[in-house]
C-alpha positions in Angstrom: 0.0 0.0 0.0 1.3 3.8 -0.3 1.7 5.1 2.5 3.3 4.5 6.2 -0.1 3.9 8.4 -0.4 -0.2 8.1 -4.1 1.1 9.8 -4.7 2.0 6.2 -5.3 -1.9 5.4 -8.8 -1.7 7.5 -10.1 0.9 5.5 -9.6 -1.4 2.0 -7.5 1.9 0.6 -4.2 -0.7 0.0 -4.1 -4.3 -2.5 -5.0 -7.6 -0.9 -4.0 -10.6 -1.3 -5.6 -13.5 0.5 -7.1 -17.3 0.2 -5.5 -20.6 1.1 -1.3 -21.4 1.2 -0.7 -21.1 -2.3 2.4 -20.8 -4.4 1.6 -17.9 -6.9 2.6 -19.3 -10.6 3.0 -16.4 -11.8 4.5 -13.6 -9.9 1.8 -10.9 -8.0 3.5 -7.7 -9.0 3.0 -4.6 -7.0 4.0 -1.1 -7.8 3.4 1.6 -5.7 2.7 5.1 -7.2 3.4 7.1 -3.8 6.3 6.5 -1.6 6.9 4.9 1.1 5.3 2.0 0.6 4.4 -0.1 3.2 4.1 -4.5 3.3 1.6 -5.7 6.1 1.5 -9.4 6.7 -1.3 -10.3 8.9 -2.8 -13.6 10.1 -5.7 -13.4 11.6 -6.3 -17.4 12.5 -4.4 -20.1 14.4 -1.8 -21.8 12.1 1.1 -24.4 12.6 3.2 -22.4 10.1 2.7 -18.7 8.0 5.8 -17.4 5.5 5.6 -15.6 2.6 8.5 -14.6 -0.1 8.7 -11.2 -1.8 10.9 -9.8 -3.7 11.2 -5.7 -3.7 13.4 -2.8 -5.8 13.2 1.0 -6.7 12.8 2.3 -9.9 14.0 5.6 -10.7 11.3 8.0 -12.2 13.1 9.6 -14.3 14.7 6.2 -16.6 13.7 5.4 -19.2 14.7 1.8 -18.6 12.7 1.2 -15.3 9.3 -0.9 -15.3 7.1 1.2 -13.3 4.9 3.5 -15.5 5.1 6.8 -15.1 1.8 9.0 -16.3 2.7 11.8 -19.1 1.0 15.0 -20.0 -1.4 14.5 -17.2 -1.5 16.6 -13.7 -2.5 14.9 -11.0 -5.9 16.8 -9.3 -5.2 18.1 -5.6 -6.8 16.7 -2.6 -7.8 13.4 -4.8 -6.5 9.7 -4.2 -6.0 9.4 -8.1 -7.9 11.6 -10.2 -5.5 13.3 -13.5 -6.5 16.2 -15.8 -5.3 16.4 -19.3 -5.9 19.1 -21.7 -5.4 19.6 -25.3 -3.0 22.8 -25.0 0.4 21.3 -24.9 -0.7 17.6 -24.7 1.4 15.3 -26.8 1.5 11.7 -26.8 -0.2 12.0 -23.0 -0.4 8.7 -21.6 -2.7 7.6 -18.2 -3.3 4.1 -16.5 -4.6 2.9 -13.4 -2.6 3.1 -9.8 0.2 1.1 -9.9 0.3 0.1 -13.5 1.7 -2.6 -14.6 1.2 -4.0 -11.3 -2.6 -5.3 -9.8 -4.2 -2.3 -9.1 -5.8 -1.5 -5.3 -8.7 -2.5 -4.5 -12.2 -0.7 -4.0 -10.7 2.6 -5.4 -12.3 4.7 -8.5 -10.0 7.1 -10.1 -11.8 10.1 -12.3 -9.4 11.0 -15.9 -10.7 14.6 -17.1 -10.0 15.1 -20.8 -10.7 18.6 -21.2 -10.5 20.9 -25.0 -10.2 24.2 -25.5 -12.0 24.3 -29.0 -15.0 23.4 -30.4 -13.3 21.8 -33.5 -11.2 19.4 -30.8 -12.0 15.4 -31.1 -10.3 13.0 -28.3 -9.1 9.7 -29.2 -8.0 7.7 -26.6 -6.2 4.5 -27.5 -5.9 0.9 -25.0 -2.1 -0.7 -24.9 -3.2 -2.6 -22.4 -6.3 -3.9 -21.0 -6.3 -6.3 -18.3 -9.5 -6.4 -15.7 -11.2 -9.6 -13.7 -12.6 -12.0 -16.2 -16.8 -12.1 -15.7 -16.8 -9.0 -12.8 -17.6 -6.1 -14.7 -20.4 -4.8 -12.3 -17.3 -4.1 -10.0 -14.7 -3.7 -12.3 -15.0 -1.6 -15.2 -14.4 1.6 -17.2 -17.2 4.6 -17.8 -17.0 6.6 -20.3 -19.3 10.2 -19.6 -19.5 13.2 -22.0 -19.4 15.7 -19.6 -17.5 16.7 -16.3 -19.4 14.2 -13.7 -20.8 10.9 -13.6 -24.0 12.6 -13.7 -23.5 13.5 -16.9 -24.7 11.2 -20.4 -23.2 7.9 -19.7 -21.2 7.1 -23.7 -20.0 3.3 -22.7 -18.9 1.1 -20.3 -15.5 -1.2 -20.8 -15.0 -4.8 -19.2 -13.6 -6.5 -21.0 -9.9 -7.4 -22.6 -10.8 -5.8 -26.0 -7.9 -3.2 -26.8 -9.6 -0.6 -29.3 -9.2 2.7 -30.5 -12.0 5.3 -29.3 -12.6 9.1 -30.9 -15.3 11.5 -28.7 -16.3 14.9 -29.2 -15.1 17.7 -26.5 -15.5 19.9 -24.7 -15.2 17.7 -21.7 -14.9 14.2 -21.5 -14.9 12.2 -18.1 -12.8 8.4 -18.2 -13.9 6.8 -14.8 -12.5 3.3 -14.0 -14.0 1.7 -10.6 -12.0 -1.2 -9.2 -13.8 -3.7 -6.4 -12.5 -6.1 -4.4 -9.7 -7.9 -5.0 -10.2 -11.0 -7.1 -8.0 -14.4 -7.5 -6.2 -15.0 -9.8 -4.1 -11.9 -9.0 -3.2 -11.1 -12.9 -5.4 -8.3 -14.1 -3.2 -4.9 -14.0 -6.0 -2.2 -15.0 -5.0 -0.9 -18.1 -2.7 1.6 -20.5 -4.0 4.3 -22.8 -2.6 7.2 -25.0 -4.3 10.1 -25.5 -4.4 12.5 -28.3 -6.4 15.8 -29.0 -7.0 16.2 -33.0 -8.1 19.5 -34.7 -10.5 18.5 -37.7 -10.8 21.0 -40.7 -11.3 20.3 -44.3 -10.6 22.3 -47.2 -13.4 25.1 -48.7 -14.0 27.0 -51.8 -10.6 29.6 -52.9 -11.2 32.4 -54.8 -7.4 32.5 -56.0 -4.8 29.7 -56.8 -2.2 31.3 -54.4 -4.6 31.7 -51.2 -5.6 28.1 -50.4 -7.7 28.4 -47.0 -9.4 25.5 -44.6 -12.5 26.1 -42.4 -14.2 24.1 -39.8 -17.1 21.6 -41.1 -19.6 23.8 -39.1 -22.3 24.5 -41.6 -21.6 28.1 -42.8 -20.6 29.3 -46.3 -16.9 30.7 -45.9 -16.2 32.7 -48.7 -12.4 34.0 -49.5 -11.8 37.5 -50.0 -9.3 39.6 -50.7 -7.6 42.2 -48.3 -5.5 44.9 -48.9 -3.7 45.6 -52.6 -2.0 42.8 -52.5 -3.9 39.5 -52.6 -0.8 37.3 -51.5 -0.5 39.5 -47.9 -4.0 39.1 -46.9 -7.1 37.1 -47.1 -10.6 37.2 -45.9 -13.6 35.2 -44.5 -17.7 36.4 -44.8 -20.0 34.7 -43.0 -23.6 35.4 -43.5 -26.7 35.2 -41.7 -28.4 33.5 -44.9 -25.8 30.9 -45.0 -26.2 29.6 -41.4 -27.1 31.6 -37.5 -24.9 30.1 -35.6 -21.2 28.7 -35.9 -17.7 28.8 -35.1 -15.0 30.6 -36.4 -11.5 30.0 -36.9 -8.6 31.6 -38.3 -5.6 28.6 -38.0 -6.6 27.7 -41.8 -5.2 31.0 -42.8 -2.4 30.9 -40.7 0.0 31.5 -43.4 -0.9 35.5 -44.5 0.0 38.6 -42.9 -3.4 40.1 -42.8 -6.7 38.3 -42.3 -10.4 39.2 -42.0 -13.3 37.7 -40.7 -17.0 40.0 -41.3 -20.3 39.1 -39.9 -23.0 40.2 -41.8 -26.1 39.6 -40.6 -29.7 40.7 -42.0 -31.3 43.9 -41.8 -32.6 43.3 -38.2 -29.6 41.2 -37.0 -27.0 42.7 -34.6 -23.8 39.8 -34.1 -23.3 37.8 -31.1 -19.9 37.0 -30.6 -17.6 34.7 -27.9 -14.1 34.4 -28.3 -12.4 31.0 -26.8 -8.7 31.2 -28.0 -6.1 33.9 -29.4 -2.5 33.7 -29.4 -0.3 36.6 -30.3 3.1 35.9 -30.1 5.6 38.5 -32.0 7.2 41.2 -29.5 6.0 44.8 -28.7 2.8 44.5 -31.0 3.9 43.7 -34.1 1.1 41.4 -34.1 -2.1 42.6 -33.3 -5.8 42.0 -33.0 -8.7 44.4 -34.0 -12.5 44.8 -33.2 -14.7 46.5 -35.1 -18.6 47.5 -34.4 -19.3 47.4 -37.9 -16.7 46.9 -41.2 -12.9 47.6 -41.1 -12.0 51.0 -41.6 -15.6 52.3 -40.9 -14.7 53.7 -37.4 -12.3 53.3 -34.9 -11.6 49.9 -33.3 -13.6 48.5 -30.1 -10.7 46.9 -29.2 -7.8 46.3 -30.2 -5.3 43.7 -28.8 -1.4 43.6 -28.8 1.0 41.4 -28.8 2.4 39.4 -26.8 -0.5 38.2 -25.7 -2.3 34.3 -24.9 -5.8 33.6 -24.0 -7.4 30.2 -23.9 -10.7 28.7 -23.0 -9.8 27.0 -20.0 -7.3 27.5 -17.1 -4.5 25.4 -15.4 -7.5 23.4 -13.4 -9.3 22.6 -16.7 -12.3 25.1 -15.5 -13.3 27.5 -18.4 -12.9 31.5 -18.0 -15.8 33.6 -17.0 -17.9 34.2 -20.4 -16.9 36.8 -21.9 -19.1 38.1 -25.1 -18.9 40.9 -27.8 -21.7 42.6 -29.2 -22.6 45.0 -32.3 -25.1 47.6 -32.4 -26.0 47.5 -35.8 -25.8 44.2 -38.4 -21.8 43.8 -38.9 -18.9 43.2 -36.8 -15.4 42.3 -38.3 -12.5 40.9 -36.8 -8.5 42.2 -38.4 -6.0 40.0 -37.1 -2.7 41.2 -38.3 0.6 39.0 -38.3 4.5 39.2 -38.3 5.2 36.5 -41.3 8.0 34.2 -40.1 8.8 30.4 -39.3 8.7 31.3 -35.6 5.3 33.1 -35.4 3.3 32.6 -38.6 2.1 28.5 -37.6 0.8 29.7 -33.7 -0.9 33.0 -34.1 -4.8 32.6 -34.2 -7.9 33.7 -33.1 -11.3 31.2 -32.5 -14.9 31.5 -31.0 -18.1 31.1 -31.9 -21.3 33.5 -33.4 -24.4 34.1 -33.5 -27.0 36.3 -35.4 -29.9 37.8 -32.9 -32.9 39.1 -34.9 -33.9 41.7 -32.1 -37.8 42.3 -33.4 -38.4 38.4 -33.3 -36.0 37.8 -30.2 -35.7 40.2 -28.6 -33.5 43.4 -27.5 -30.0 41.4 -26.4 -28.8 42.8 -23.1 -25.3 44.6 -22.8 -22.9 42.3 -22.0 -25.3 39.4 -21.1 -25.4 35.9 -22.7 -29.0 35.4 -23.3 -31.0 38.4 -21.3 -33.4 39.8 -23.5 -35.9 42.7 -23.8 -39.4 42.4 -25.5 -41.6 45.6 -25.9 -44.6 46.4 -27.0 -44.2 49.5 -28.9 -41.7 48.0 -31.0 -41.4 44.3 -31.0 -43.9 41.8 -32.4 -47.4 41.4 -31.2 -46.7 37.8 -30.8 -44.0 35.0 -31.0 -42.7 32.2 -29.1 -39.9 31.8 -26.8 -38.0 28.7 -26.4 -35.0 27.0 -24.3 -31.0 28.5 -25.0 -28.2 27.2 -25.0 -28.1 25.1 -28.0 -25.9 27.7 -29.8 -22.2 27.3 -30.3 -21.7 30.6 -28.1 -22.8 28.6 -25.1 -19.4 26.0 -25.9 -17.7 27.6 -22.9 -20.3 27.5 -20.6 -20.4 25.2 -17.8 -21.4 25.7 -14.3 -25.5 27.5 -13.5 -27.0 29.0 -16.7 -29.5 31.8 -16.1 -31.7 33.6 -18.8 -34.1 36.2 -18.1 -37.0 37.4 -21.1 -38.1 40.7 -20.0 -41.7 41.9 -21.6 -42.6 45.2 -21.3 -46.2 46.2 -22.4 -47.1 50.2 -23.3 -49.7 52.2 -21.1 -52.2 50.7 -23.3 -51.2 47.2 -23.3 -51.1 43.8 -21.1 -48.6 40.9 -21.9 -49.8 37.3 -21.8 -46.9 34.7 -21.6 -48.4 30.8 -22.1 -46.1 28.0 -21.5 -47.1 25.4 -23.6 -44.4 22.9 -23.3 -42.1 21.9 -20.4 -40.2 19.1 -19.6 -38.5 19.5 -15.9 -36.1 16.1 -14.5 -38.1 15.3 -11.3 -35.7 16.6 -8.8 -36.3 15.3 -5.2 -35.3 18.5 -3.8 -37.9 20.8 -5.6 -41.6 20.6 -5.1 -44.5 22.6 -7.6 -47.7 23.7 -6.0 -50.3 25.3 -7.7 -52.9 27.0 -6.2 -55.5 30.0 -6.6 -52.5 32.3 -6.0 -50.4 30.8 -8.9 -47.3 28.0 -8.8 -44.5 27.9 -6.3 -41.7 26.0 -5.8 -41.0 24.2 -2.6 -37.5 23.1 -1.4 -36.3 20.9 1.0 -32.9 21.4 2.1 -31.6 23.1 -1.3 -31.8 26.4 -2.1 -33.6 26.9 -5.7 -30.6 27.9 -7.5 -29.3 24.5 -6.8 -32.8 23.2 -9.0 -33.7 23.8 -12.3 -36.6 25.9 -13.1 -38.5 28.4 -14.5 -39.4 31.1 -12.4 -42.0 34.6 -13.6 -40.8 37.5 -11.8 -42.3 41.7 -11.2 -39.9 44.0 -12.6 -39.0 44.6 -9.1 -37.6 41.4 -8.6 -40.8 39.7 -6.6 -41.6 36.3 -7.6 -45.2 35.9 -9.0 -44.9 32.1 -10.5 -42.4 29.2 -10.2 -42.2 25.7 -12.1 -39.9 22.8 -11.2 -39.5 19.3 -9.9 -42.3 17.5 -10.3 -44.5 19.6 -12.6 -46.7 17.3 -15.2 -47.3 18.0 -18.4 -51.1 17.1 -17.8 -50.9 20.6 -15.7 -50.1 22.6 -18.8 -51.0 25.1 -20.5 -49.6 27.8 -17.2 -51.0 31.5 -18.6 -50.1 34.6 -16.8 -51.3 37.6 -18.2 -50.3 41.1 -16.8 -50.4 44.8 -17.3 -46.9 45.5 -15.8 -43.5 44.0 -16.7 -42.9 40.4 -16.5 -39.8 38.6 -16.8 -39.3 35.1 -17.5 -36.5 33.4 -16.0 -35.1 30.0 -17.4 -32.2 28.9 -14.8 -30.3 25.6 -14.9 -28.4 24.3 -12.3 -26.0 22.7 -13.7 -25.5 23.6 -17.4 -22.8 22.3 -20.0 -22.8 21.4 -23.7 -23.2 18.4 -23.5 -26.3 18.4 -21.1 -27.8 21.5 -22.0 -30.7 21.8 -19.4 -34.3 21.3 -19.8 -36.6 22.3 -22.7 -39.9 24.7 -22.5 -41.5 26.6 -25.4 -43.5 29.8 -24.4 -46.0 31.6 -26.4 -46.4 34.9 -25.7 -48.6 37.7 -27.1 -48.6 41.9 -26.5 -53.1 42.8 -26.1 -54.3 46.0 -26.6 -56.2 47.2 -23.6 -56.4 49.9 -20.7 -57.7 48.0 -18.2 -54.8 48.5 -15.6 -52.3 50.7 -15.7 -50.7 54.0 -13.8 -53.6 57.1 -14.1 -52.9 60.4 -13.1 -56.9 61.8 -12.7 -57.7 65.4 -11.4 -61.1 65.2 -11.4 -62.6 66.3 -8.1 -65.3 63.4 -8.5 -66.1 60.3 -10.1 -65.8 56.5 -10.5 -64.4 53.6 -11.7 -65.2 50.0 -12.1 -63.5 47.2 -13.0 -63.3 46.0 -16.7 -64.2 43.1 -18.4 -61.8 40.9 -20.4 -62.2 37.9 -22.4 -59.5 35.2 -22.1 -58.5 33.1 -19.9 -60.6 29.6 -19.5 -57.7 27.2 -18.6 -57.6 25.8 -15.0 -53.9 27.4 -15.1 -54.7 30.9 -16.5 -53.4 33.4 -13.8 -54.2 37.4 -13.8 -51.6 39.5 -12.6 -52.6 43.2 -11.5 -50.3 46.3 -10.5 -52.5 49.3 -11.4 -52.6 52.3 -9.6 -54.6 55.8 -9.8 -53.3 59.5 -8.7 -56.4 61.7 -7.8 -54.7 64.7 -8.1 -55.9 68.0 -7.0 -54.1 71.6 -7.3 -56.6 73.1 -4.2 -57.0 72.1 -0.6 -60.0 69.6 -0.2 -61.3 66.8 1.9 -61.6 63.5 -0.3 -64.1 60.8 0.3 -63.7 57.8 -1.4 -66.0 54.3 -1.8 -64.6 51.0 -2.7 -66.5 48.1 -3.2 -66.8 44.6 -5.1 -69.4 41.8 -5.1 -66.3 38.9 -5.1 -65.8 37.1 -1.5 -62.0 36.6 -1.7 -58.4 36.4 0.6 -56.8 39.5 0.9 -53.9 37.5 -1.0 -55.7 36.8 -4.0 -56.1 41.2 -4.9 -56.3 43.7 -2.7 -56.3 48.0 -2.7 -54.0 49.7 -1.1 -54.5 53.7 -0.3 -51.2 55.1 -0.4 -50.1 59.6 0.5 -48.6 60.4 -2.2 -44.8 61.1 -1.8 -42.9 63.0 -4.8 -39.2 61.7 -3.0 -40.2 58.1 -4.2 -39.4 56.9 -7.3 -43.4 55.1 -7.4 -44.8 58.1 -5.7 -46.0 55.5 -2.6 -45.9 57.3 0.6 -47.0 56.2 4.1 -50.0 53.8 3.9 -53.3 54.7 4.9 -55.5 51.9 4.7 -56.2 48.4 2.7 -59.5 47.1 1.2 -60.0 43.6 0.7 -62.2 42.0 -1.3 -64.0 40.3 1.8 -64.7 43.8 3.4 -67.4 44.1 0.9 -68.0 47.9 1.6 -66.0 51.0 2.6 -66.2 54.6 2.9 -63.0 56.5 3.9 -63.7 60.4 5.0 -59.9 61.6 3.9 -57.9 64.2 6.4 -58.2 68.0 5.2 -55.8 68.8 2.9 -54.9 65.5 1.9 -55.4 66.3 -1.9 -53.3 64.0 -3.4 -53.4 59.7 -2.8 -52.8 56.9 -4.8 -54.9 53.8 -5.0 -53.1 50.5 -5.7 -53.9 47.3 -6.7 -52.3 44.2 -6.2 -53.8 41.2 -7.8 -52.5 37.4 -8.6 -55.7 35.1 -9.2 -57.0 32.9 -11.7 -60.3 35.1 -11.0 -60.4 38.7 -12.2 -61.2 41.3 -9.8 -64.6 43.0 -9.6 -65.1 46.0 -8.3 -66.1 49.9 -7.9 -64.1 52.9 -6.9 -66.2 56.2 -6.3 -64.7 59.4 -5.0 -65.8 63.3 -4.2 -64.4 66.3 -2.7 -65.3 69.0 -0.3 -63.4 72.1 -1.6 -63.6 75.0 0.6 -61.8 78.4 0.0 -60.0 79.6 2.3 -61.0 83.7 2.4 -64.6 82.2 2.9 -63.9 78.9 5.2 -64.3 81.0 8.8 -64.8 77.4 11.2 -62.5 75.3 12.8 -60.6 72.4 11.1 -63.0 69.6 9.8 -62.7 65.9 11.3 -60.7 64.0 9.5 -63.4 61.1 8.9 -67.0 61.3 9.8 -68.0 58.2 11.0 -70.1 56.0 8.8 -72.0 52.3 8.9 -69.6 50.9 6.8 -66.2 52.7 7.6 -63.9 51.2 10.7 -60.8 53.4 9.9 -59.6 57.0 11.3 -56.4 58.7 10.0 -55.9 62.6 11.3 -53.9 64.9 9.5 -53.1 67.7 11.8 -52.5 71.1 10.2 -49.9 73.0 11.5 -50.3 76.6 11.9 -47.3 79.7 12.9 -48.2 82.2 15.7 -47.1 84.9 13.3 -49.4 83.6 10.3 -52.6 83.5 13.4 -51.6 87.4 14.3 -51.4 88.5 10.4 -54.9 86.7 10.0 -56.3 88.6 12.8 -55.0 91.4 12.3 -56.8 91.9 8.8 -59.9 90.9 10.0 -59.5 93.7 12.5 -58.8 96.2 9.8 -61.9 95.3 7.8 -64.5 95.5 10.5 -63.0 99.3 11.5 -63.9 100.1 7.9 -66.8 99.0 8.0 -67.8 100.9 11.2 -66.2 104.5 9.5 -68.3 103.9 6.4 
């Protein structure tokens, strides 16, 4: 076993060998990867004689002669018994085996091999020398082969048997997991020996000239050769355009052998370009190589960015973990890309540039968030009246991403406007830890012991950030269609908890749909009486079909008065299901929402509110999520009296009626020198009075 601690032996973490007194035939040999290494021989039963024989030597690490295998191109993970990463930048002829190769390996041990790529063009082929497990044990010793960076991730194959083969995967991560059981007679099987080698695919396109042969990837898109420059033999070019395909990847390594290079997105008339780059390398000193961005076509305007060399980035760093995302992002329908090279033998075969694009049609998808992945703005005034929304991720952009995926579909309706979003499809992995309830008040997710960003789901959301609905878990299909419709901002928010490209999260298609109608909404009304009622819509049906309500109304007024208002409704609901809210109004608050005066619900039935004197400006709110629409009436007057003619004392601040429970007093505060100065004229008009 590795290691000093003979105590180890109890905890199976070392290679037994046990059974009756036996004379091996053929040699156990025994390597061990760590030193020292420690030999316990234990009997454990009464015997008239116990002896064994062994046989022991070092092997120097570093000759090429010795017998003990030594892994190559692989670092060995921190804080792990055996686990190796190995990535494709500077990987050649990598080699990895099990613990202890070519001797039997321990038992009871699983050791994880990461074979990571830092571009999307990147196959993995791995190749057995040697295969050697327990004849008819595969359930306890094997190999697993999973495309992705866990053993939760899609299962490719399983190996058990002797069968040495050659095997090619796709990237970007690839997980080789061998589990070893117990140790097995006869003691012959050593695990096995692999090479590893990354391989860049590309085959050869269309030229436009004899002297500029180019490659490209075999991503569909039309790559079509340009000239740049005067002189066609220092420069080339790539077009890619939004008829020929949305998405794909772009590379530059083809033209690897000119001095000036372009690559321009053009995209259609309502297109902007989406752009992540994965790898550049810029090696020539004090910028004679360089990199330029532009928002639009080269030479049109000044770079976005421009990037000297010497200068390296790739995907992924030294723990095989990809960079934060970083993306690019034009305002109108072209970007471009100059990458400009010092010719030589020492630079011209290593200086590159790759990622991945996509076109965004922003008036069928949406306004694309600054520097944001897939956040998107939908409004009313300018984007369709109706579409469909369905799941990201499936776009070569999101290579790179690994880890929690979040994308948030903002809709904002116009003053005259509500925004319906139907889910029409969803299909959530049942997730122990997250629970759906559905109720009168809408969906909501329930977890255990996990909060929700460790769940997948889809969440709808208020512009302020509340939470309205929330799908995941166990939802059924059977419970679909889930309609919320709503007179204020929405955003839909698709989070995955764990998103890669190989297991690119769960799928859900969305309708939604932009209707004209006033019936909620913010109202500024200066009327000193009148009323409101409720309106009513047609839609909804489904048992799912959810209204969602923020209106409010100002009753404004530019003279002193004391406001009476009326609120009823016929409907016998929970305050939770819609409510009014009377608010002062504040002009320090960005909603206008000052101190709150009182709140109507639905089961009060009836009120009357007598408003303090001088309290000429409120704001009624309502607050509504229920699959029933709110009915209801909203009646107000005012008692204006001038103030030359008003000669009594201050009025109550509510006169008590059958139906009202509430008081509120606003006192009026008056200055000593303002009582004097009023008295002081009324002296002054009764003296005239008397002289005349």
């Amino acid at each position: 076993m590795d290691g000093e601690d003979p105590t180890a032996l109890a905890s199976s973490k070392g290679i037994q060998l046990c059974g009756e007194n036996e004379r091996y035939a053929q040699p156990v040999v025994l390597f061990a990867d760590k030193s020292p290494a420690t030999l316990v021989f234990r009997i454990e039963e009464s015997t008239i004689r116990s002896q064994f024989l062994a046989y022991f030597s070092f092997s120097s690490n570093s000759s090429p002669q010795g017998v003990k295998f030594q892994p190559k191109g692989g670092r060995r993970m921190p804080d792990t018994e055996c686990d190796w990463l190995y990535q494709d930048i500077g990987c050649q002829d990598c080699l990895l085996a099990t613990p202890g190769y070519p001797g039997v390996y321990p038992s009871h041990i699983t050791c994880q091999y990461h074979l990571t790529t830092t571009s999307i063009l990147t196959k993995i082929r791995i190749k057995f020398l040697s295969l050697k497990l327990p004849h008819n044990h595969c359930s306890s010793h094997h190999i697993n082969i999973y495309q992705g960076p866990n053993n939760s991730s899609h299962l490719l194959m399983t190996i058990c048997s002797d069968k040495e083969e050659e095997l090619v995967f796709s990237g970007p991560h690839l997980l080789f997991e061998f589990k070893g059981g117990p140790s097995i007679p006869p003691y012959d099987y050593r695990g096995f020996l692999a090479s590893v080698s990354f391989i860049k695919k590309m085959i050869p396109t269309v030229m436009t000239t004899e002297t500029t042969p180019a490659l490209t990837t075999e991503l569909p898109y039309t790559a079509r050769m340009e000239s740049y420059g005067n002189n066609s033999h220092n420069g080339c070019g790539i077009q890619i355009l939004a008829n020929d395909s949305r998405t794909g990847h772009f590379n530059s390594r083809p033209l690897e052998h000119h001095r000036n290079c372009s690559i321009v997105f053009v995209g259609n008339p309502n297109d902007i370009v989406h752009l992540s780059v994965f790898n550049y390398k810029l090696k020539a000193p004090a910028c004679q190589s360089y990199l330029e961005l532009y928002d639009g076509p080269i030479g049109g305007n000044k770079p976005m960015k421009r990037i000297c060399s010497p200068q390296t980035k790739h995907a992924r760093d030294a723990s095989g973990k990809f960079h934060s995302h970083e993306t690019l992002m034009s305002s109108g329908n072209t970007f471009s890309i100059l990458l400009h090279r010092l010719l030589g033998e020492t630079y011209a075969d290593v200086e590159h540039i790759d990622g991945a694009y996509a076109f965004h049609d922003e008036q069928k998808d949406g306004t694309l968030a600054p520097d944001t992945l897939c956040n998107t703005d939908y409004y009313g005034e300018n984007s369709l009246s109706s579409g469909q929304i369905t799941n990201p991720g499936n776009q070569q952009i999101y290579w790179n991403v690994e880890g929690r995926l979040v994308c948030a579909h903002r809709f904002i309706p116009a003053l005259n406007q509500s925004i319906t979003l139907k889910i029409t499809a969803l299909k959530l992995s049942n997730e122990p830890g997250c629970q759906t309830e559905c109720g009168d008040a809408g969906c909501r997710c329930n977890t255990d012991l996990v909060s929700l960003s460790h769940v997948d789901h889809l969440l709808f959301m208020h512009d302020n950030g509340a939470q309205i609905s929330c799908l995941c878990g166990n939802f059924h299909e059977d419970w679909l269609p889930v309609s919320i419709r709503s007179w204020s901002p929405l955003r839909l928010v698709y989070s995955v908890a764990h998103y890669s490209w190989t297991a690119q999260g769960f799928n859900y298609k969305t309708d939604y749909s932009f209707n004209l109608d006033g019936a909620c909404g913010h109202h500024v009304i200066s009327n000193h009486s009148g009323s409101l009622h409720s309106t009513r819509i047609v839609g909804g049906g489904e048992l799912n079909y959810y209204y969602h309500q923020m209106c409010s109304w100002t009753l404004d007024s530019n003279v002193d008065r004391q406001l009476t208002l009326e609120l009823a409704t016929s409907q016998n609901r929970p305050c939770t299901a819609w409510n009014f809210t009377l608010y002062e109004y504040s002009e320090g608050s960005s909603d206008h929402l000052g101190p709150i005066i009182h709140t109507f619900c639905p089961r009060d039935k009836h009120k009357v509110y007598n408003l303090a004197w001088r309290l000429n400006v409120v704001v009624i709110k309502l607050t509504a999520m229920t699959r029933t629409l709110p009915q209801y009436f909203i009646k107000w007057q005012s008692q204006v009296v001038r103030a030359n003619t008003r000669i009594s004392g201050q009025t109550s601040s509510i006169l008590s009626s059958p139906s009202s429970s509430f008081s509120h007093a606003m006192p009026i505060s008056r200055s000593p020198l303002k009582a004097i100065f009023l008295v002081f004229i009324v002296n002054l008009l009764s003296l005239h009075f008397v002289y005349r």
